[in-house]
N, C-alpha and C positions, 0 to 999 in steps of 0.2 A: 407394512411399510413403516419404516422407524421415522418418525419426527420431531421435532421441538418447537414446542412453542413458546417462544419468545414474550417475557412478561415484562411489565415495568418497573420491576427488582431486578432485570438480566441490565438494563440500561449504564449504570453507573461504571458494574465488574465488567463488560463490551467496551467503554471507553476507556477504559483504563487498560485493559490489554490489547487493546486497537491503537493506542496513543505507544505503546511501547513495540509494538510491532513494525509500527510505522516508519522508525528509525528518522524521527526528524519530519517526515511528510506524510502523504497520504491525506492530507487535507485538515481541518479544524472538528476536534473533538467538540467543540462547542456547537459548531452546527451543528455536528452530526448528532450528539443531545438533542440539540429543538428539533429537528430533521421526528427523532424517534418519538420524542413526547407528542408532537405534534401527530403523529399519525396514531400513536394509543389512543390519543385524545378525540380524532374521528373514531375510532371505534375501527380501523384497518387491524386485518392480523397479519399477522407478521410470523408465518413456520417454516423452518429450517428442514431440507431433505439431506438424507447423506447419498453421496454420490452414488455407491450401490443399491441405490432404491429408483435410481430414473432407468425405465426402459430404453433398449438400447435405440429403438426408432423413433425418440424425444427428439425434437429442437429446442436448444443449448444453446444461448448468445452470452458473451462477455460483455459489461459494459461498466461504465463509469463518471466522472466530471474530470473533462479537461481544463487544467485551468494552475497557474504558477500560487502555490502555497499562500507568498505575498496578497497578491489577489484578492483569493479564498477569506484572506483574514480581516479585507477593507469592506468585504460586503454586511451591508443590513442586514442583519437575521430575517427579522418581524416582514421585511419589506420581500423578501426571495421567499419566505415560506407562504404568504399572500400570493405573489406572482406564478406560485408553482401550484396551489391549487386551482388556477384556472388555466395554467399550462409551463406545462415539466417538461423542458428540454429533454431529458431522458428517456420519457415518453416517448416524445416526439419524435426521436430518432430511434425507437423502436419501432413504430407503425412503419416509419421510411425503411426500416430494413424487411417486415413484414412484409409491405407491398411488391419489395426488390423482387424478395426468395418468394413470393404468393403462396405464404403458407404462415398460421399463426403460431409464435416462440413458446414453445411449453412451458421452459426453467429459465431463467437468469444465473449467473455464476458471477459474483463480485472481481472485477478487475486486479484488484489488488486487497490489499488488508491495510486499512488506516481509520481515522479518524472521522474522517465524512467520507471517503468512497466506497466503504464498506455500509454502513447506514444508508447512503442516498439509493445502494441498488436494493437494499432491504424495502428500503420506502417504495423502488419500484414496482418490484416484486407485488407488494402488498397491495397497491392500488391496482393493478393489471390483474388482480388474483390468480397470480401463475407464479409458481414450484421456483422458491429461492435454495439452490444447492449453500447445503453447508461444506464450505472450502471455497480456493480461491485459485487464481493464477500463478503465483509469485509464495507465499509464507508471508508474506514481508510486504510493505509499496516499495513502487518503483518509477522514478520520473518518465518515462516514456513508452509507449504502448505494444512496442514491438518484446518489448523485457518479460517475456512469460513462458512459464513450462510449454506451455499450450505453442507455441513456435517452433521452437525446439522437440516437439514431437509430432511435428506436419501438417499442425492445424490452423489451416489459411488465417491469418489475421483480419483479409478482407473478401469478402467485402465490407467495408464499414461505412457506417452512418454516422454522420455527425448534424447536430444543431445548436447554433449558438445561442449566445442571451440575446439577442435582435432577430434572429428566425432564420439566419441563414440557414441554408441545408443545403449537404452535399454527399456524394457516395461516392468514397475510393472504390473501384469496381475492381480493380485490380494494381499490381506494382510489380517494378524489375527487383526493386530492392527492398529488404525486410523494413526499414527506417522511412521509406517515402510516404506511407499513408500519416506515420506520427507528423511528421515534419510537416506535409500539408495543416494536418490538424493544428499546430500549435500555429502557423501561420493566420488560418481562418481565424480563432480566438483572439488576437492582438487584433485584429481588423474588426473583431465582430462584439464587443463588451467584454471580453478579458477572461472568457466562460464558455463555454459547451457543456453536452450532455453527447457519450458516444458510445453505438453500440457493436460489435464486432465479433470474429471467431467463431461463427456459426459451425454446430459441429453437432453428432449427434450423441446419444448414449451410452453408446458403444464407444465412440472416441471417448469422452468427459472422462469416462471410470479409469484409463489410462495417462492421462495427465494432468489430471486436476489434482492438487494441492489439498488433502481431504481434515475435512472438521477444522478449519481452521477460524471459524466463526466460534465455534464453541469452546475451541482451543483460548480465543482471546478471552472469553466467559471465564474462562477457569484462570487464566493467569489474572485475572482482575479481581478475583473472591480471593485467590494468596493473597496478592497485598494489601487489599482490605482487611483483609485475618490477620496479617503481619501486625498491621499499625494499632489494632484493635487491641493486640496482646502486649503490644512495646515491644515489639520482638524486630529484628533488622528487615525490613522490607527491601531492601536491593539483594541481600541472600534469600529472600526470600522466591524473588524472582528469577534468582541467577537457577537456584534449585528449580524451579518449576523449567527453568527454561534446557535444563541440563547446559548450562550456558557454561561461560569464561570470566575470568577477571580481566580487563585490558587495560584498562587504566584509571586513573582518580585524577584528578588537576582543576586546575581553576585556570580560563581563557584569561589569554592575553594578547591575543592579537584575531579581530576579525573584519574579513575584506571579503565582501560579497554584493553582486549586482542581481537585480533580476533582469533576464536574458532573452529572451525569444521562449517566452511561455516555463521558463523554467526562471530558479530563484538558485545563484550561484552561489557557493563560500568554501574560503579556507578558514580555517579554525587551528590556530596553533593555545596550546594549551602549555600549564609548567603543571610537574607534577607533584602533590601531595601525599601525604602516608607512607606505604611501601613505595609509592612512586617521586618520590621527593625526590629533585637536582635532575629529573628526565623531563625532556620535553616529547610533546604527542602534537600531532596537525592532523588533521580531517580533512576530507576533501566530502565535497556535500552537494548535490544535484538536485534539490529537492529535499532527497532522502543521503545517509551516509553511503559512501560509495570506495574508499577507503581508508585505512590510517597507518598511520607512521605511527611508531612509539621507540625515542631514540636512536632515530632514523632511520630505523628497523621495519619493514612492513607487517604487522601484526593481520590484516583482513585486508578482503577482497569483495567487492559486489559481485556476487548477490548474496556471499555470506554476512549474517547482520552484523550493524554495532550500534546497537539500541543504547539513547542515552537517557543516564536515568540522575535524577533530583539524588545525591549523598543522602541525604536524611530519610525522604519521602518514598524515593523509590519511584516514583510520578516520572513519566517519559518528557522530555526536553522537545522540543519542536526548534525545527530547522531557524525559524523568524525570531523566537525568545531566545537565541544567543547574543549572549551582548559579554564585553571586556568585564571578568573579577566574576564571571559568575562558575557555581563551581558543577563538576560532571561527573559519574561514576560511569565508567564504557564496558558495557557488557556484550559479549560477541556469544552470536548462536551460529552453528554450522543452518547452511538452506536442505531444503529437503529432499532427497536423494531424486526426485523425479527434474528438478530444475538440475542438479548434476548433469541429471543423465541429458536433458536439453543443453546444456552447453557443451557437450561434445560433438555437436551438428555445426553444419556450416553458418545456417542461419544463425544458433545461438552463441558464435563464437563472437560473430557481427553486430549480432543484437546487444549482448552483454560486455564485450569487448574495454580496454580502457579510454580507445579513445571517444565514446560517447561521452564521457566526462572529463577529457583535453590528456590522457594519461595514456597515450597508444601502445608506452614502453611494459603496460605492467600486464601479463597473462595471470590468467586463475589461479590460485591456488590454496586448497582447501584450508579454512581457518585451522584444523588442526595439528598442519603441517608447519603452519606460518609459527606455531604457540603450543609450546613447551609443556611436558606434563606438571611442571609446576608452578604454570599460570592457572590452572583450574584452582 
């Protein structure tokens, strides 16, 4: 069986291509750091399975921290990584789902790919000593729970567990509609300290290998040694990344108007941007859920969710987070196509729903592929 074990030199190149994958969300690279030192530091291991390595009659749950980016970014480190050694919402709403199904969860599979929701199910993993698949849901985060490959290819989202940072606990048993278990969830979390820990998608081995999102743990590993390598050589680290990523150019600019609220467990914004470089005398706007969801570039649609548009630091090549946008700061927008299995998930009812634009107030705009939307001489 192929593994990886995860060492305390993967830590740094992991947040760096978690931070860019993330497209804005996916939680705080900075927890997700103490998160990972912190458990090197007990002496937890922490091995990566590839998805063709779990037999196909494993139990496989998804899981994750619900909870609006804004949030994520006002908590105590020192004070959550204390509280979570003597009890880890993530945990906790893994037994509760244990007890549901009466049967113990073999593997973990990271909800999404970010910052801290990619490290906290690491951290899971590692204290449960049970089989963290390498890959994910989505390529990418995504603000809401129903947004996964794994839906769009028939895999119940619930029944789910949830537990908040005051102990509530509750289990969606079932739903009419793909969105009702998130929508509860974000609800409990605004009532319950601003936080959860949730687990979901139970599914077995034989499902996983057909719709999971594969090595994209390790995937984020490599793209975070490129632009380590880049900056070490003085060489362009955002080409740096665009290559690794087979990515796009979409735009250059510096913000100039931003208006955003946190909402009902999510963290809103428009971001209208002027552009610099090749991009000079065009304007670009974002629209942001969390994570990017899509953009205008001279009033042109350039991307769509769940195709990415990772924002990256001009100079550094370092990913932008959805909460450090502020007026005069400047952005390099690099778009990667998603990966053909969420494709093939959004041609389902459910993932047309799930994915859809009006989960982020835009119900006029349907999918369509970033490479449709851009030119062969935007690459």
């Amino acid at each position: 069986m192929a593994k990886y074990y995860f060492t305390v030199k993967d830590i740094e190149p992991l947040l760096e291509g978690l931070a860019i994958l993330g497209t804005g969300g996916g939680g705080s690279p900075n927890l997700g750091r103490a998160i990972l030192e912190n458990d090197i530091c007990y002496g937890r291991e922490i091995v990566l399975v590839d998805p063709e390595d779990v037999p196909d009659n494993a139990l496989v749950v998804s899981g994750g921290i619900m909870g609006s980016v804004q949030f994520l970014d006002k908590m105590d480190t020192d004070k959550v990584l204390a509280r979570w050694e003597e009890r880890f919402e993530l945990i906790e709403a893994a037994k509760v789902m244990e007890n549901y199904l009466e049967r113990k969860i073999d593997y973990v599979v990271p909800f999404e790919i970010g910052g801290l929701n990619t490290p906290v199910v690491m951290s899971m993993a590692s204290r449960m000593g049970i089989g963290l698949i390498n890959g994910d849901a989505l390529g990418r985060a995504a603000p809401e729970t129903q947004m996964t490959s794994f839906l769009g290819h028939g895999i119940s989202l619930v029944p789910m567990s949830l537990v908040d940072a005051e102990g509530n606990t509750i289990i969606v048993a079932d739903q009419s509609k793909s969105v009702f278990a998130d929508e509860i969830g974000r609800w409990m979390i605004t009532k319950g300290g601003g936080m959860g820990g949730n687990i979901h998608y139970p599914m077995n081995g034989k499902q996983l290998k057909r719709c999971v999102i594969p090595k994209t743990i390790t995937g984020a590993i490599a793209i975070g040694r490129v632009i380590r390598k880049a900056r070490q050589e003085k060489a362009d680290p955002v080409a740096a990344v665009i290559k690794e990523l087979n990515g796009i150019k979409l735009f250059r600019g510096k913000v100039t108007k931003v208006e955003g609220e946190d909402r009902g467990g999510f963290y809103i914004t428009n971001v209208t941007l002027e552009g610099q470089s090749n991009f000079k005398g065009v304007q670009a706007k974002i629209i942001i859920k969390n994570e990017t969801m899509a953009l205008w570039v001279g009033g042109t649609l350039k991307s769509v969710f769940p195709d990415l548009v990772c924002m990256l630091d001009p100079v550094s090549g370092s990913a932008i987070m959805s909460t450090d946008i502020v007026e005069g700061k400047e952005m390099f927008l690099v778009g990667q196509s998603c990966h053909k299995r969420v494709r093939e998930a959004l041609k389902s009812n459910q993932g047309i729903e799930a994915f859809g634009g009006t989960r982020y107030g835009h119900p006029e705009i349907i999918y369509t592929p970033l490479e449709k939307l851009n030119s062969k001489d935007d690459k």
